[in-house]
C-alpha positions in Angstrom: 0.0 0.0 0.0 1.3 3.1 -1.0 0.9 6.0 1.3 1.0 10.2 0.8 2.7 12.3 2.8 -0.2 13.4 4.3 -1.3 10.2 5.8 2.0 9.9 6.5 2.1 12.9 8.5 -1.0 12.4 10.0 -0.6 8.2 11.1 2.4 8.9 12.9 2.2 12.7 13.9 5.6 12.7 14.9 5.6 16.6 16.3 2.3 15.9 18.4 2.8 12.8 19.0 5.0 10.4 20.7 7.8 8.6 19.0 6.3 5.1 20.5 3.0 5.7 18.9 5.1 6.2 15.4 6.0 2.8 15.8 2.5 1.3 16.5 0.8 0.4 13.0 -2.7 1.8 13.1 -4.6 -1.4 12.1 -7.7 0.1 10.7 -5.7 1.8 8.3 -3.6 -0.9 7.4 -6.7 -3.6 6.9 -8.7 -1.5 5.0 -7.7 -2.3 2.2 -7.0 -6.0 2.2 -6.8 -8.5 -0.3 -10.3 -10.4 -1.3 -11.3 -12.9 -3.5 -14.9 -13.0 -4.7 -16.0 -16.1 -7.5 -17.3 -19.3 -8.5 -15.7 -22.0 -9.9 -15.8 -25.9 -10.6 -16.0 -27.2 -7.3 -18.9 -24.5 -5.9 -21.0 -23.9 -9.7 -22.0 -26.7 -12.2 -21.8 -25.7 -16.1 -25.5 -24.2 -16.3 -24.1 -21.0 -13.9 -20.8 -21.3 -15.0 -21.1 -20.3 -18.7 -23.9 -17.3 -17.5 -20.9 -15.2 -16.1 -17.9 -15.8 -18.6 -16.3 -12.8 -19.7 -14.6 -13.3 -22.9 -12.8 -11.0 -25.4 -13.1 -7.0 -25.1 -16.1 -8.1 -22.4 -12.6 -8.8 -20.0 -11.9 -5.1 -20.6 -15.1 -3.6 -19.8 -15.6 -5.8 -16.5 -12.1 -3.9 -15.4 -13.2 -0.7 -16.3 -16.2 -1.3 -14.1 -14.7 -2.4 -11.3 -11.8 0.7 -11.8 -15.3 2.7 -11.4 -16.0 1.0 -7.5 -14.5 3.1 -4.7 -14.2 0.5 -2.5 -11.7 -1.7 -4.8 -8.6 -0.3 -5.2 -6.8 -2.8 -7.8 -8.6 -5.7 -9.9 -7.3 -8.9 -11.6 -10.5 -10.7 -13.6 -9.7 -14.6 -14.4 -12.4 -16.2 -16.4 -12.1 -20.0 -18.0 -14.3 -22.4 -18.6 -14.3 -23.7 -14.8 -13.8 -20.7 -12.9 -14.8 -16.9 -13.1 -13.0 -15.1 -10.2 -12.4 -11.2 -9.2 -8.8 -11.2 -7.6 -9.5 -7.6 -5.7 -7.9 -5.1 -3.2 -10.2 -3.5 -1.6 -12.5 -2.6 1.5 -14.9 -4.8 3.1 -17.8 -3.6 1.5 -16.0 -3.8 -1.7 -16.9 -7.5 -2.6 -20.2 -7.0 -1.9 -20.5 -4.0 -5.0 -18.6 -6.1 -6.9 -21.5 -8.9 -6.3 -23.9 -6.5 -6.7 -22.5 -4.7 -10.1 -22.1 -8.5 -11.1 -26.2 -9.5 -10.5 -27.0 -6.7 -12.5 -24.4 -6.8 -15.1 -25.4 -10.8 -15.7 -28.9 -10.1 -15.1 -28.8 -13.3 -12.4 -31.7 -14.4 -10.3 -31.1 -13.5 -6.5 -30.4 -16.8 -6.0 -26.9 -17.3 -8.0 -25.3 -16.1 -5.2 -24.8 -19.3 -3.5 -23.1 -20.9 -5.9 -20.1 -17.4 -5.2 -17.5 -18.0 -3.0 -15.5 -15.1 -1.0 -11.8 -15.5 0.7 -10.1 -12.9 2.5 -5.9 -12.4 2.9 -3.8 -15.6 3.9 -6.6 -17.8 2.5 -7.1 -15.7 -0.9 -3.1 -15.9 -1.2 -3.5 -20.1 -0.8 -6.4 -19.8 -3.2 -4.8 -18.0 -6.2 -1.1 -19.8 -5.1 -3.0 -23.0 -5.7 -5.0 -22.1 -8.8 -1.6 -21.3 -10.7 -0.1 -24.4 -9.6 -3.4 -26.2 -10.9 -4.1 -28.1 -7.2 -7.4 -26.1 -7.8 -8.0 -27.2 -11.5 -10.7 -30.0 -12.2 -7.6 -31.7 -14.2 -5.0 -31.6 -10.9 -1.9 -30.4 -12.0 -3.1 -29.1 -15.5 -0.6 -26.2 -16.8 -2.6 -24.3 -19.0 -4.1 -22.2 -16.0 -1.2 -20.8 -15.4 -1.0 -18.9 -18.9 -4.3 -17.9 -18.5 -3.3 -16.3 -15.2 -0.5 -14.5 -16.6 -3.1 -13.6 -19.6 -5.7 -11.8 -16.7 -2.7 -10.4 -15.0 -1.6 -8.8 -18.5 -5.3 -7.6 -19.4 -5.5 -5.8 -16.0 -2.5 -4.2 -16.3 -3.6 -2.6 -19.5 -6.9 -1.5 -18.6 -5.4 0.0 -16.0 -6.3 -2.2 -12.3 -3.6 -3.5 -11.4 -1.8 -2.0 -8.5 1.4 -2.5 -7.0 -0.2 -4.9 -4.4 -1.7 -7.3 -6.9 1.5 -6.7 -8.9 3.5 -7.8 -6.1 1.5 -11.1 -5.3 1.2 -12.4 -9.0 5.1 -12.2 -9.5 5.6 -13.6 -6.8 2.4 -16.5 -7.6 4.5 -17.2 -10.8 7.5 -18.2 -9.2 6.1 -20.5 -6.8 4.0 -22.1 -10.0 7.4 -22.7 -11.6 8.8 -24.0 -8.2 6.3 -26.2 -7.8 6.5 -27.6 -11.2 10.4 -27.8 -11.0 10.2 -29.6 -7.5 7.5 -32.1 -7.6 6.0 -34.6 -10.1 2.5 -32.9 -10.0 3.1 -32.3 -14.1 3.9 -36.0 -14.7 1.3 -38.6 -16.3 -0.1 -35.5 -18.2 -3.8 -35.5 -17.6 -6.4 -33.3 -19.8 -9.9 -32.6 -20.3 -9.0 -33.5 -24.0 -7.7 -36.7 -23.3 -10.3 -37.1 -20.6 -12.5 -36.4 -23.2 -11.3 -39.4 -25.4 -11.1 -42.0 -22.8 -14.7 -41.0 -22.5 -14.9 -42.2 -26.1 -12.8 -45.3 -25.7 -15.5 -46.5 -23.4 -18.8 -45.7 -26.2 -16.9 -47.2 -28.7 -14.8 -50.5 -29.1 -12.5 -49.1 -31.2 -12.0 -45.7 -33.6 -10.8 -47.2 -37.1 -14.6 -47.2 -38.3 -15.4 -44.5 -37.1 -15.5 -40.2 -38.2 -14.9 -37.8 -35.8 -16.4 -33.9 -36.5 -14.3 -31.5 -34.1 -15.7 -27.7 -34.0 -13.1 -25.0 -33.0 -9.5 -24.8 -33.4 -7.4 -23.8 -30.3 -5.5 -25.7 -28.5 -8.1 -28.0 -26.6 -9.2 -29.3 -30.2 -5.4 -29.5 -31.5 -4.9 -31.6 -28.5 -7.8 -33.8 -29.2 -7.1 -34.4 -33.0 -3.9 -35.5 -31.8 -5.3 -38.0 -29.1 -7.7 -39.2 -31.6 -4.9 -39.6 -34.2 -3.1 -41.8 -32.4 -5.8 -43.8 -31.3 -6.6 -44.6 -35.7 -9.3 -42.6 -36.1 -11.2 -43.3 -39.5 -11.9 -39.6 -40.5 -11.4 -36.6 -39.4 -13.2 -33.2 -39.6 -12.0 -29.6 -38.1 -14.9 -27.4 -38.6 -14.0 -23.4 -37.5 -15.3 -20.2 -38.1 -11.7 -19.5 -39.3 -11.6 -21.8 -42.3 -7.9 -21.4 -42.8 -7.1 -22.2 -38.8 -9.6 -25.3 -39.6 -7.7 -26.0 -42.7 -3.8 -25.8 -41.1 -5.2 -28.1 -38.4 -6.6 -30.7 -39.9 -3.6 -31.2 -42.7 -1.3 -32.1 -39.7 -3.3 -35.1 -39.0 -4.6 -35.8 -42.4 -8.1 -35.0 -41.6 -10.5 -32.5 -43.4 -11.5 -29.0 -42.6 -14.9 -27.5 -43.0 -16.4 -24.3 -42.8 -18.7 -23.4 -39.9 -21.5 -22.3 -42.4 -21.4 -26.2 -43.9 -21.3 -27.5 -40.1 -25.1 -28.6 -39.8 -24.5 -30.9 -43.4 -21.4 -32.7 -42.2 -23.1 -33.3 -38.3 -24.6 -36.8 -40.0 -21.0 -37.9 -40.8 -20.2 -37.6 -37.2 -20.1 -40.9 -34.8 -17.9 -38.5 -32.1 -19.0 -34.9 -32.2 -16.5 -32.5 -29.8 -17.0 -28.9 -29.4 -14.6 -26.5 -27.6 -15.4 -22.9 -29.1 -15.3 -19.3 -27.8 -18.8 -18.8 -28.7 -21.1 -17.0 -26.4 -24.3 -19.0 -27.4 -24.7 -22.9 -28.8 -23.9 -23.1 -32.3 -25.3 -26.4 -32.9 -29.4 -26.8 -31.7 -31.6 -29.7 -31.5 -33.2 -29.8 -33.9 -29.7 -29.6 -36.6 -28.5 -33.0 -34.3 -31.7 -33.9 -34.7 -31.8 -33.7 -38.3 -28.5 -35.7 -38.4 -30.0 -38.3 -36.2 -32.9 -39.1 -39.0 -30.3 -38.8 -41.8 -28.2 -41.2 -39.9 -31.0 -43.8 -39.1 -30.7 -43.5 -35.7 -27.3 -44.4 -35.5 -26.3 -42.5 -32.3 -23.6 -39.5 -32.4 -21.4 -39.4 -28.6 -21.1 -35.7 -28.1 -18.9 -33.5 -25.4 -19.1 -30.3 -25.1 -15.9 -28.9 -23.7 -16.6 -25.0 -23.7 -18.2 -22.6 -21.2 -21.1 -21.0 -22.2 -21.9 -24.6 -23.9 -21.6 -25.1 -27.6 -24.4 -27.6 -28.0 -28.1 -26.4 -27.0 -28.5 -28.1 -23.7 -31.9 -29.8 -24.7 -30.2 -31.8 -26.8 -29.4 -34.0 -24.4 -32.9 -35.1 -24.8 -32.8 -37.2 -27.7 -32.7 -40.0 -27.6 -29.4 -41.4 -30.2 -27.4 -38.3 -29.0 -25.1 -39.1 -25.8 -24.5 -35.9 -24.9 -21.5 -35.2 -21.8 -20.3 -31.8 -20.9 -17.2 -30.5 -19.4 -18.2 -31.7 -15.8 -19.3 -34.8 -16.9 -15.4 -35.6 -17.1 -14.5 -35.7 -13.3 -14.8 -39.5 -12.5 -12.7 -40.0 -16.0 -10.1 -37.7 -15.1 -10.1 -38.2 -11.6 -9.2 -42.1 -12.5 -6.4 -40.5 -14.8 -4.4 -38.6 -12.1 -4.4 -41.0 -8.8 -0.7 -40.5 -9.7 -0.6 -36.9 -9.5 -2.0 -37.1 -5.5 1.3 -38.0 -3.8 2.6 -34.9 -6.0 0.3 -32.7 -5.0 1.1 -33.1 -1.4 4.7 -32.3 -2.3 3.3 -29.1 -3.5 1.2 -28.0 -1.0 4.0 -28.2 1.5 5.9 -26.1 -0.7 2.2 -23.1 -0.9 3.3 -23.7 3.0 6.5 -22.4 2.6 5.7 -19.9 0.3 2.9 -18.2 1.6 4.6 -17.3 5.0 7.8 -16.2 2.9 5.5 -13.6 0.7 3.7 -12.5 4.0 7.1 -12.0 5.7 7.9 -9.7 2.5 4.7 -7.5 2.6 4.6 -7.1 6.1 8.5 -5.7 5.5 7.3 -3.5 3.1 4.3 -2.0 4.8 6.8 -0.9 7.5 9.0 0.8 5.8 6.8 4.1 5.5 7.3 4.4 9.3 11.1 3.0 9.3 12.0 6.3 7.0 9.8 8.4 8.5 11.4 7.3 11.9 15.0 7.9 10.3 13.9 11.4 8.9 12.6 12.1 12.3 15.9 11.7 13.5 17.6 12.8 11.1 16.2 16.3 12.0 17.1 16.2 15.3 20.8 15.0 14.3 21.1 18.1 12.3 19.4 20.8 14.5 21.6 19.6 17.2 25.0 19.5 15.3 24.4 23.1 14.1 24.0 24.1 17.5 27.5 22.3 18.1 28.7 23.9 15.7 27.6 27.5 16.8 28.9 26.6 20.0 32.4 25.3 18.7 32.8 28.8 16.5 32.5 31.0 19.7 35.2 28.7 21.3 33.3 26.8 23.2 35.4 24.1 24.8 35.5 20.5 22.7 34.7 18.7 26.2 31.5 20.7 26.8 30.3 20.9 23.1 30.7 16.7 23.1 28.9 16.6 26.5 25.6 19.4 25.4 25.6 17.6 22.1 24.6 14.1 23.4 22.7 15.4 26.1 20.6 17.5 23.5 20.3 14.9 21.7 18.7 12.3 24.0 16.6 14.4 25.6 15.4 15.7 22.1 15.1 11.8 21.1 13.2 10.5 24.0 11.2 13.4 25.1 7.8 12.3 23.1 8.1 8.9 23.9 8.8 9.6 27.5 5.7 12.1 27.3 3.6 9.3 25.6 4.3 6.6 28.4 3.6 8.6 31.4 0.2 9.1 29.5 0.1 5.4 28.9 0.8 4.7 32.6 -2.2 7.4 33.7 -4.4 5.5 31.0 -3.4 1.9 31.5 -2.3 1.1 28.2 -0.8 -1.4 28.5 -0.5 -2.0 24.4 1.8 1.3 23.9 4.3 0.3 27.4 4.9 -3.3 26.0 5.6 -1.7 22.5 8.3 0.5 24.3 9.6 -2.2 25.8 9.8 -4.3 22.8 10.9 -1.5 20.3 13.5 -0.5 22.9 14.8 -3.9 24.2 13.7 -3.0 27.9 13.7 -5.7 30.0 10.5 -6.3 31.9 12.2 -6.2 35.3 13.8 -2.4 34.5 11.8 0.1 36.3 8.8 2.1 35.0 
């Protein structure tokens, strides 16, 4: 937290004040602006809420300028993935609860969404966001492609202009423990991910993929991964549908598959056996009725479906009929969690390691909130150092003797030093409190035996 002088002047009120009252923190002003956490996630929202509060795109941008707009949140990190939308804030209490509020109206969300958000306040926020860049928070443990989307929030924030030193601070400092933690332990190992969740899924529908097509809509780096997966497993065909009929194109030639324009999408869905969706879209591009179209054309021959993207890709009714076996993205946990029983003993490792790390980090802001009142307790000296010497100096110009110049410049000097805080205690005694003598005594190295 960065303070002005005139807090500065006015927290420790060195000239009406006592110097032990300098070096007592005022807590109200120190906690006031603490670090919150306000969100939902994979583990507290299913899909249905998930994909109603997704910010995507320039939409990241505007949700920053928003919160910018709160007084009562002073910096602002937004994350937003298919499993999680989270605020990363610094602010006052009541500044999760505008944040909540500005978020009900902003999503138009029925009152009762609100139990599916979660808050978390200092040392448990730090775990939190420590953890999610590790990925001990993602539904795939250990998955690493939170961490670039992390670094991705942290970038967007600093452009539109919310992220402070304090939040600037913790997320350098979040990084490096992510690459410790990856360096360290073996929670990377036995790479498990939604896409090749996704796949075992349809190991288990089908007996094997050589007779088989596969129609996969989107082209980042969840459907790379998947043509890949289904590659090696000997898929029959391929198709890469995309918006981007180029991105489709370049995809699909590296496994020898066949690219398709999303405007032809609904008359290649009846060629499809496996149907996979992972797109940015912000509503379904494929409806029941076009799968059930491809149903008819297909004879009833059933099409397995995942969805992998939040907001969902596939209307949700679809799930209804009664040849399409449709799964989404949370659909995956028992497959995945089967996948990573190796990644547990890991994730222990790293969690020992967030130990570590989170009293280190605390250790280094509670340094650096100090240090306004270290400097301004050297200046404070530093003034009295130099009215003094001039007056030695005065004194040493009219002749003064060495002797006596040595012996009023000390004396000066100590009764100049301790004259507030001697001031301050005798009021402390009067008042019995007890807070400000123990402080002396501490800041001081008094024993408790010494005389009041």
């Amino acid at each position: 937290m960065a303070y002005t002088d005139k807090e500065l002047s006015r927290q420790f009120a060195y000239d009406t004040h006592t110097l032990t009252d300098s070096l007592i923190l005022d807590r109200h002003t120190i906690t006031a602006m603490r670090l919150q956490i306000l969100g939902l996630n994979h583990n507290t929202a299913p899909v249905e809420i998930r994909e109603r509060v997704v910010f995507a795109g320039d939409d990241v941008a505007r949700a920053l300028v928003c919160l910018n707009e709160i007084d009562n949140v002073a910096e602002a990190v937004l994350l937003s993935t298919c499993n999680r939308t989270e605020f990363y804030v610094i602010g006052n209490d009541s500044g999760c609860a505008q944040i909540r509020t500005w978020l009900h109206h902003d999503r138009d969300l029925d009152p009762t969404f609100g139990d599916s958000l979660f808050t978390l306040v200092e040392d448990d926020a730090i775990r939190h966001i420590f953890s999610v860049a590790c990925g001990l928070d993602s539904m795939v443990l250990g998955e690493p492609q939170i961490l670039g989307q992390l670094k991705d929030a942290v970038r967007e924030a600093e452009q539109a202009g919310s992220l402070g030193k304090q939040l600037g601070r913790l997320f350098q400092h979040t990084f490096s423990v992510a690459k410790k933690v990856r360096t360290d332990t073996e929670i990377g190992a036995s790479p498990v991910s939604v896409a090749s969740a996704a796949i075992s899924l349809a190991q288990q529908f089908f007996a094997g993929f050589s007779q088989h097509t596969a129609l996969l809509v989107g082209a980042g780096a969840t459907v790379e991964l998947l043509a890949k997966h289904l590659s090696s497993k000997g898929i029959g065909r391929l198709f890469v549908a995309n918006r981007d009929f180029e991105r489709a194109r370049q995809l699909a030639s590296q496994f020898g598959g066949y690219a398709v324009p999303l405007s032809e999408l609904e008359g290649t869905l009846p060629e499809a056996d496996i149907l996979i969706t992972s797109t940015a879209s912000p509503t379904p591009i494929i409806t029941r009725q076009q799968l059930e179209s491809a149903i008819a054309a297909r004879r009833h021959k059933p099409i397995f479906a995942v969805d992998l993207a939040v907001p969902r890709d596939i209307a949700a009714d679809a799930a209804e009929l009664d040849d399409v076996y449709l799964y989404t993205i949370d659909d995956l946990d028992k497959v995945i969690l089967d996948g990573q029983g190796s990644r547990e003993a890991a994730a222990i490792d790293a969690n020992r390691i967030l130990d570590d790390e989170i009293v280190r980090y605390l250790s280094i802001e509670h340094a650096k909130r100090v240090s306004p009142v270290i400097t301004a307790l050297r200046e404070h000296g530093k003034k009295i150092r130099d009215e003094v010497l001039e007056q030695a100096q005065r004194r040493i110009a009219k002749g003064v003797n060495s002797v006596d110049v040595i012996e009023y410049a000390t004396a000066s000097l100590l009764k100049k030093l301790l004259h507030n805080p001697s001031v301050r205690l005798r009021e402390a005694g009067e008042a019995s409190e007890e807070e400000i003598i123990e402080a002396a005594r501490a800041l001081f190295g008094l024993d408790k035996n010494d005389a009041p």
